[in-house]
N, C-alpha and C positions, 0 to 999 in steps of 0.2 A: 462356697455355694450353700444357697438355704434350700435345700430340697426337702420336704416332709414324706419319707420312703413309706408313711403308712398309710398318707393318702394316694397315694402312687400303687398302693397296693389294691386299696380298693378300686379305684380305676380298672385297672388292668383284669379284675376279676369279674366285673362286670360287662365290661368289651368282651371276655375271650366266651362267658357264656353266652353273649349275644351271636359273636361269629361262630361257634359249632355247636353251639344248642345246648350246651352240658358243663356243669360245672366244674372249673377247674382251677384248685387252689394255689396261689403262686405265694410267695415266701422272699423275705430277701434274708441272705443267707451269707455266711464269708466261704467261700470257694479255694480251694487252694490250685486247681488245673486250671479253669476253667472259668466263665463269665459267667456261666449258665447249665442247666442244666434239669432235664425232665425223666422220670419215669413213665409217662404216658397218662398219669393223673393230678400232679403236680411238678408245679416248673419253679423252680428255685433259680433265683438271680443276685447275681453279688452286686447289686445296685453300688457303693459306696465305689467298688474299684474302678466299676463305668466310668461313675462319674469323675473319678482322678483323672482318667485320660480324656477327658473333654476342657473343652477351653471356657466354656460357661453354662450355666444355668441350662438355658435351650437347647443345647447340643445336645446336654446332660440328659435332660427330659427324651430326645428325640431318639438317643442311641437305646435308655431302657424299653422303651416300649417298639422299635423294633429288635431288639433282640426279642423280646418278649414276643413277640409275633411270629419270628422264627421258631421259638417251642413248641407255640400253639399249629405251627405248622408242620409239627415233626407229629405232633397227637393227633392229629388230622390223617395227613396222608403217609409217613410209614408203617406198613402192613408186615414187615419183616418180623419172623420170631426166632428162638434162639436157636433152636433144629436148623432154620435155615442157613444160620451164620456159619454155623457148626460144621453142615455138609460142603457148602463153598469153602469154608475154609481148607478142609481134607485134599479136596479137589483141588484147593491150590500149593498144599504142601507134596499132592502127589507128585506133581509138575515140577517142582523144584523150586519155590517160590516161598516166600516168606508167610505166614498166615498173620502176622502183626502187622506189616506195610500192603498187606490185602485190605487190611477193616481198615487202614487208615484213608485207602484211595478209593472204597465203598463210601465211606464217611465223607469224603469229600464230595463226591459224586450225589450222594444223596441230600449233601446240605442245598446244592444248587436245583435241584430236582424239585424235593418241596418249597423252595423259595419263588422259582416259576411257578408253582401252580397255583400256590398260595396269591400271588400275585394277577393270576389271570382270573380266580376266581375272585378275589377282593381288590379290585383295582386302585382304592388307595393305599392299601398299604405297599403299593411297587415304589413310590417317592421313598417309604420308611427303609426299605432294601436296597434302594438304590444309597440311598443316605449313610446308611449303615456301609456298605462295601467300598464306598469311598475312604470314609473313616478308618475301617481298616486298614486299608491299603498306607493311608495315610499315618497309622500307627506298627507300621510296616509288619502287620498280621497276616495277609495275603502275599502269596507267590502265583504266579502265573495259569497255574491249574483251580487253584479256589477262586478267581477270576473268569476262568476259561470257563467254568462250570453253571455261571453263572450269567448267561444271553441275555441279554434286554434290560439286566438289574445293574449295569455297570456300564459309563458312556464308551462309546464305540474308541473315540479317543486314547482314553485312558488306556482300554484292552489293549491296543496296537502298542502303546509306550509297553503294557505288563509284558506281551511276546517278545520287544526285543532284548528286556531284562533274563533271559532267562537259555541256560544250552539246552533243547528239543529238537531234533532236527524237523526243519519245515514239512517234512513229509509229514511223521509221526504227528506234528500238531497238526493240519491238517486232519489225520486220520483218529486222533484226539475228539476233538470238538464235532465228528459225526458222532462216533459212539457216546460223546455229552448228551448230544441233542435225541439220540435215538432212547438212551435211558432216561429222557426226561418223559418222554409221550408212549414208554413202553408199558401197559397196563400188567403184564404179566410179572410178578416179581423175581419168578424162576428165572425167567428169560433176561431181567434185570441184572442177576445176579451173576449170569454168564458174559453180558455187555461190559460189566464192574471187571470180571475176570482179564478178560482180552484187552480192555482199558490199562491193567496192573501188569502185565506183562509185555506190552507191547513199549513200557518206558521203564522195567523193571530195572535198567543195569541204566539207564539214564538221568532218574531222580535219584535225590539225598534223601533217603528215606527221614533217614536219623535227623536230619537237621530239620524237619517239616515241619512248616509252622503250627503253633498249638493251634487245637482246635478251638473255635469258639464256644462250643455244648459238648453237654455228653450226656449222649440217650443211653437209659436203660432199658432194650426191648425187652420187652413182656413175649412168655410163654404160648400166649391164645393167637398172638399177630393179628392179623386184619378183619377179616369178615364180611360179608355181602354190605352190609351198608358203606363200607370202607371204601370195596371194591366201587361201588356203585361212583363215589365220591371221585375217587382218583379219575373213573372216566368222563365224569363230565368236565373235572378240570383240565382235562388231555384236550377234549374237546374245545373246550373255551381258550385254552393257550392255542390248539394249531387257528382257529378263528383270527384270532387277535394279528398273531403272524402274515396269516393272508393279509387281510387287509394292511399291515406294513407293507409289506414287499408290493400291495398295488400301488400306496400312496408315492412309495420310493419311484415304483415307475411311472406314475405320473407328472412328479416331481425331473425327472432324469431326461424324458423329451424322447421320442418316437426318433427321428435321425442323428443325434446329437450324441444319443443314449450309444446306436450303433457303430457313431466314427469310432465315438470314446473305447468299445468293446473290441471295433479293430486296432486301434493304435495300440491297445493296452496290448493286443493278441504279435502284434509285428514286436513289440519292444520286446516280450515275453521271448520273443522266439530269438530277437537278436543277442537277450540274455543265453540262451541255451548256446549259442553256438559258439559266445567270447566263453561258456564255460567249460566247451569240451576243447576251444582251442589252448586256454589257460591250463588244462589236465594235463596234457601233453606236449607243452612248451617249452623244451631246456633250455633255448638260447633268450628267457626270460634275461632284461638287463637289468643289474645291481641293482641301477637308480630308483627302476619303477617297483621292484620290492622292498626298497629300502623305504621310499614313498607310502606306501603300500601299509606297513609296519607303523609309519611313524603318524599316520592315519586313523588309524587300528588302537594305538596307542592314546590318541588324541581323544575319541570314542570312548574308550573304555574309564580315561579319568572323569568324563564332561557324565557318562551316562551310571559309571559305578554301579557293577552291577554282578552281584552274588548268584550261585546256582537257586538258592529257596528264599533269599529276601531280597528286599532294596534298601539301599541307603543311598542317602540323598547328600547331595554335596551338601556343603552348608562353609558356612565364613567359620574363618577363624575364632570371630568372636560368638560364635553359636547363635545366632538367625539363623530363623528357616531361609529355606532354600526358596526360589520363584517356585518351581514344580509346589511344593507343601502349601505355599500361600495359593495358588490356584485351587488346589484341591479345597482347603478353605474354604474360597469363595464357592465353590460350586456346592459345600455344605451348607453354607448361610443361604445359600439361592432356595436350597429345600428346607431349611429352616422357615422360608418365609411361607414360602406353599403350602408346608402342613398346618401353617398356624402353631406351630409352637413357641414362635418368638410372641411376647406379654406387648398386649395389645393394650390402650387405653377404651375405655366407654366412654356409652353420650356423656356421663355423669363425671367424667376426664378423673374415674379413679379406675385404678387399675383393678384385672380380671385375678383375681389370686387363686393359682394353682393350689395351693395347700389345701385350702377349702372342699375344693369344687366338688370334691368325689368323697368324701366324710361322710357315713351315717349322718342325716338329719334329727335333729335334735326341738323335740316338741315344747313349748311352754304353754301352764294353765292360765286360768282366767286373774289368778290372785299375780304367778308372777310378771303379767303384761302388763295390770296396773303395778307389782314394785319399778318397772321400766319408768311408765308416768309418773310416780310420785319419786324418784330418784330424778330425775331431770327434770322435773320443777324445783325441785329443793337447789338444784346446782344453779337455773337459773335465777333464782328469788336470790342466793346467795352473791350470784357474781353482779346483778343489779343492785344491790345492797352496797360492793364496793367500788359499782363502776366510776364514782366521781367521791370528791371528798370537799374539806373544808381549809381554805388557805388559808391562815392565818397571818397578822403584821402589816395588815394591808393600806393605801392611805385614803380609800372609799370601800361604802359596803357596809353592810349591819355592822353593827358596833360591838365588839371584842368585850363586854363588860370586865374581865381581865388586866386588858389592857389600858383601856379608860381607868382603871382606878390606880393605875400605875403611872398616870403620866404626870399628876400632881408632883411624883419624886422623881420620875425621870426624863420627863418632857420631851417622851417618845409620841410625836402624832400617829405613826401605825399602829393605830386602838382600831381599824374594822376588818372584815375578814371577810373574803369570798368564795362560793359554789363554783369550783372549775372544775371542768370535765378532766379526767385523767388521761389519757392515751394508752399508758405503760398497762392502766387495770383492765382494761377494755381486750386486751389481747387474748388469745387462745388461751385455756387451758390445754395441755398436754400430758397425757396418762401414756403408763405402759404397763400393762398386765402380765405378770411372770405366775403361769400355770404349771405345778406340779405333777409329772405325768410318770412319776416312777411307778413299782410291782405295786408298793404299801396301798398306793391311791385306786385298788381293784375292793378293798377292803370296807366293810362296815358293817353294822348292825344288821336295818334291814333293807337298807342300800346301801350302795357303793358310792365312796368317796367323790370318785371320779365325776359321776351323776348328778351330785351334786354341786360339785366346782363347774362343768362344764356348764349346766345351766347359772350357777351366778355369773361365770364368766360374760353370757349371751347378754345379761341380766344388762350389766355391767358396763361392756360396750356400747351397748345400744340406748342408754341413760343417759350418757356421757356426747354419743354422738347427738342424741334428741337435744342436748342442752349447747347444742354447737361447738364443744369441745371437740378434739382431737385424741384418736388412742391408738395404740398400740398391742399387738399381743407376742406375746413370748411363748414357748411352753420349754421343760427342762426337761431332763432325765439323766443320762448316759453323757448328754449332748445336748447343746441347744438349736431349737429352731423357732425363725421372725413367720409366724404363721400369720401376718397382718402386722401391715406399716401403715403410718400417716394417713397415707392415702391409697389407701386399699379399701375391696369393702367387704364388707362382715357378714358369715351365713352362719347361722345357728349349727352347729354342728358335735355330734360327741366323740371327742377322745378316746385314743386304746391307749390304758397305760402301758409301760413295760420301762426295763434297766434300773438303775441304781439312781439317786437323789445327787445331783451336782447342780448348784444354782450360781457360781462364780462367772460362767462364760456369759448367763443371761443377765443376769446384774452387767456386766460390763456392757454387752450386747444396748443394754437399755441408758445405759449412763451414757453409749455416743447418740442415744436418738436426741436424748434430754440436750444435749451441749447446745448451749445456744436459745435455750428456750426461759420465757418470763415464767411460766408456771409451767414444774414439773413436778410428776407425782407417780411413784412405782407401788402398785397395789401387789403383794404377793399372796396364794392362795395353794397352799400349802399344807399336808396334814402329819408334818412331822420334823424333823430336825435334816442337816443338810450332811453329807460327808466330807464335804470342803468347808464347813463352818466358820475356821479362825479365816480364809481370804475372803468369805462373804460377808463376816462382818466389820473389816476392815473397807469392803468396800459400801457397804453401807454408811458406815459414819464419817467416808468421803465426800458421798452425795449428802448428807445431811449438810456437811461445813457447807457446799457447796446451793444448800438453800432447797435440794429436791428433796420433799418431805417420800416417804416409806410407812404403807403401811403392812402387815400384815392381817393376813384375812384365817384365820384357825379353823382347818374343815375339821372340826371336833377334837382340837388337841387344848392345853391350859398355855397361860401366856410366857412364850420365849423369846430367843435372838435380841437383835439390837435397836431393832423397828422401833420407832417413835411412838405410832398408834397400833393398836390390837386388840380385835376382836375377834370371838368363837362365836364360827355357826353351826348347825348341826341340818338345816334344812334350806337347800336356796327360797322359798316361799315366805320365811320368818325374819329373814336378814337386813328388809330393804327397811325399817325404821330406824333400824343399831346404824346402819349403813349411813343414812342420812343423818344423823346426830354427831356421828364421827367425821364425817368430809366436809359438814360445818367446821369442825373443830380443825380441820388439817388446811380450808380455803379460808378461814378467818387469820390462822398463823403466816400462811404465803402471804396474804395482802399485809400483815404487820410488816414484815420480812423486806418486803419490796417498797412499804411506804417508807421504814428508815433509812433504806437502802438510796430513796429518791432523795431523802433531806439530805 
């Protein structure tokens, strides 16, 4: 996957202060518990591990920023401080009761609480929670209570499979899923905190505590806890979830039918009742025969392999050869279905080039007056240049201007292909094809009296948009730690500036760049760069691959003297000074391609 976690990050910084008014810095971070994780001021996400457990790109995309939503919704609406925790917990070690499998069924309790609210106050984000809880379940994260906890955010279907996954006796769920619902629309946190209590005991010696699946987050409640605006907040979203509710339960009965609604309510009431009475006759039946509980058993047995089902997980049948299972592929589908809703699946424009995420959310990136004409005068240069070899001169011909060469040769060799002619070429005519490899290590934060980076990002803009004016095609790369395609072929390009960070490795982007090239009549790897590589001896083995291989390399020196294996090199020290050296040199690199390709044709 090519996700750019820093434009991800600005994103998500800019959403979370639009939806609660106040800034809040998120981080991607490596996590060793946990997915995620907030203090009440910042929300740190191990973006990278997400996206391991997603099947592509848009999943990828879809699962960080709802989780991310779910933080923004723990800084929102829990109000709990540490006194609180503190005294519930006492109260449940009085009792007899665990105070660690207390905060664990608090914490559960509470991830579904703000998830509904969160949802009723921002109605789009309930697809991103619904998405997200699938997922889970689907990366077998959820059991039956971090499900249960969670009404309206998880299809009704689904739920009924999670219950019968799971030993609770029907009563206890039943009586379960009220105390759910009562602490979701409970404003008072005391009274929350007692609901949380009789919740944890009433299935204390029923659940595997130990085996409970990890939690997705983990809050650090702050000392101060909630406060009048908090409170204010939690009630209207109480409010706008029981609204929301209403109106389901009209639509439902409107949907269900005025007599149709009642047979159904009697039938179900006679069946109910005929259950009861096979079940007290069954309690007390000894002359039960062999057959019907050996049936019974073998039943039971048949169930348990078909539905495989643990007290705290699921696992899914699956073939021997390890396919998912139908159940996994449906879940699947019902995440691609909200893939498509949110818009996070990569849509084309009128302009049939793709919306690129990398970009979209990047500080904007300004250019002056000098460097909008180096744009102009760099794609006139490229054009005058590629007009210059769009067509050549055929020579050996047996009509056409006359070869004076030839003519004088034919006295001795009585060759008549003495003239020669102006034919259009095809092979010169075609794309030029660039890929820009940008340097975005620590060193590139550095310089005089700007920074490296400032500088490269703007030639970069410089750069592309030269290249694109001259109907060429490009590419961009940026490196570091890691590579990522921040723009392919057919993507389009916004001005934007880079955060550096990590160490200098440029081997994955050279390769990265060397499959765009495959296949291409003109290719050319501009690198921009202010310093030496740490993989060095395999970058420039892979350089003077692509070189045999006809794709000329140049490097671009943001203020260093001339190194590596690169064919052409030049030092700049200012993008505004650069675009004449610039132009003298990609003469020099589109005069060498077209020799290259003209031998290459004879």
């Amino acid at each position: 996957m090519n996700i750019d976690f820093d434009s991800l990050i600005y994103f998500l910084q800019d959403i979370d202060k639009i939806l609660i008014g106040k800034k809040v810095e998120v981080k991607n971070e490596f996590l060793t518990t946990c997915d995620a994780q907030t203090n009440m001021k910042t929300i740190k996400i191990d973006m990278p591990s997400i996206a391991q457990k997603c099947r592509n790109e848009s999943e990828a995309l879809l699962m960080i920023k709802a989780v991310n939503y779910h933080e923004l919704a723990h800084i929102k609406f829990t109000d709990y401080n540490k006194e609180d925790i503190d005294k519930a917990s006492e109260k449940v070690k009085e009792r007899g009761g665990n105070r660690y499998d207390f905060f664990k069924m608090l914490n559960i309790m509470e991830d579904g609480r703000i998830e509904r609210l969160f949802a009723a106050l921002y109605p789009k984000a309930k697809d991103y929670f619904i998405a997200k809880n699938i997922w889970r379940i689907r990366n077998h994260e959820y059991d039956f209570l971090t499900t249960a906890v969670r009404k309206g955010l998880v299809p009704k279907k689904l739920m009924k499979e999670m219950e019968l996954m799971h030993y609770i006796d029907d009563e206890k769920k039943e009586k379960l899923l009220e105390l759910f619902d009562k602490y979701t629309k409970e404003a008072d946190k005391q009274k929350r905190l007692e609901l949380a209590m009789e919740a944890y005991f009433l299935i204390k010696d029923d659940y595997n505590w130990f085996k409970a699946p990890e939690n997705e987050d983990n809050v650090s409640i702050s000392k101060k806890g909630g406060g009048k605006k908090k409170e204010r907040e939690i009630k209207r979203a109480i409010e706008k979830l029981r609204e929301e509710e209403e109106k389901e339960s009209e639509e439902e009965e409107s949907e269900g039918g005025g007599e149709g609604e009642g047979e159904s309510k009697g039938e179900r009431g006679e069946e109910s009742e005929e259950n009861k009475g096979e079940g007290k006759r069954g309690e007390g039946a000894e002359g039960e025969s062999e057959e019907e509980s050996e049936g019974e058993r073998e039943h039971d047995a048949e169930e348990s392999r078909t539905v495989n089902r643990t007290v705290n997980q699921i696992v899914w049948k699956t073939s021997e050869e390890g396919e998912e299972s139908e159940w996994a592929k449906s879940l699947n589908n019902l995440i691609d279905a909200l893939i498509e809703k949110t818009g996070e699946k990569k849509r084309e424009s009128k302009d049939e080039r793709n919306v690129n995420y990398h970009l979209a959310y990047l500080p904007e990136l300004k250019l002056t007056k000098k460097e909008e004409e180096a744009i102009k005068n760099i794609a006139n240069a490229i054009k005058q240049i590629r007009a210059e070899l769009r067509s050549g001169w055929q020579r050996g011909e047996r009509s056409g201007r006359i070869d004076l060469r030839k003519a004088m040769k034919y006295k001795r060799n009585g060759d008549i292909k003495i003239f020669k002619k102006f034919k259009h070429d095809k092979e010169r005519t075609s794309k030029m094809h660039y890929v820009l490899l940008i340097d975005t290590s620590d060193s590139m934060e550095l310089g005089h009296s700007i920074s490296r980076i400032y500088v490269a990002s703007k030639t970069l803009s410089i750069l592309v948009e030269a290249i694109e004016r001259a109907k060429g095609e490009c590419a961009v790369i940026k490196y570091s730690d890691n590579h990522t395609v921040l723009k392919r072929f057919n993507e389009r390009w916004k001005r934007v500036y880079l955060k550096p960070h990590g160490n200098t490795y440029i081997s994955g982007a050279l390769k990265e760049a060397r499959e765009m090239l495959k296949g291409k009549e003109y290719g050319c790897v501009i690198i921009l760069t202010d310093g030496e590589w740490y993989d060095e001896g395999e970058a420039e083995k892979i350089i003077r691959e692509m070189n045999k291989r006809g794709i000329e390399t140049v490097l671009v020196g943001i203020g260093i003297g001339e190194r590596h294996e690169c064919k052409h090199f030049f030092t700049i020290y200012d993008s505004r000074n650069f675009a004449g050296e610039f132009m003298r040199l990609m003469r020099k690199v589109v005069l060498k391609m077209a020799k290259e390709l003209t031998i290459k044709a004879m």
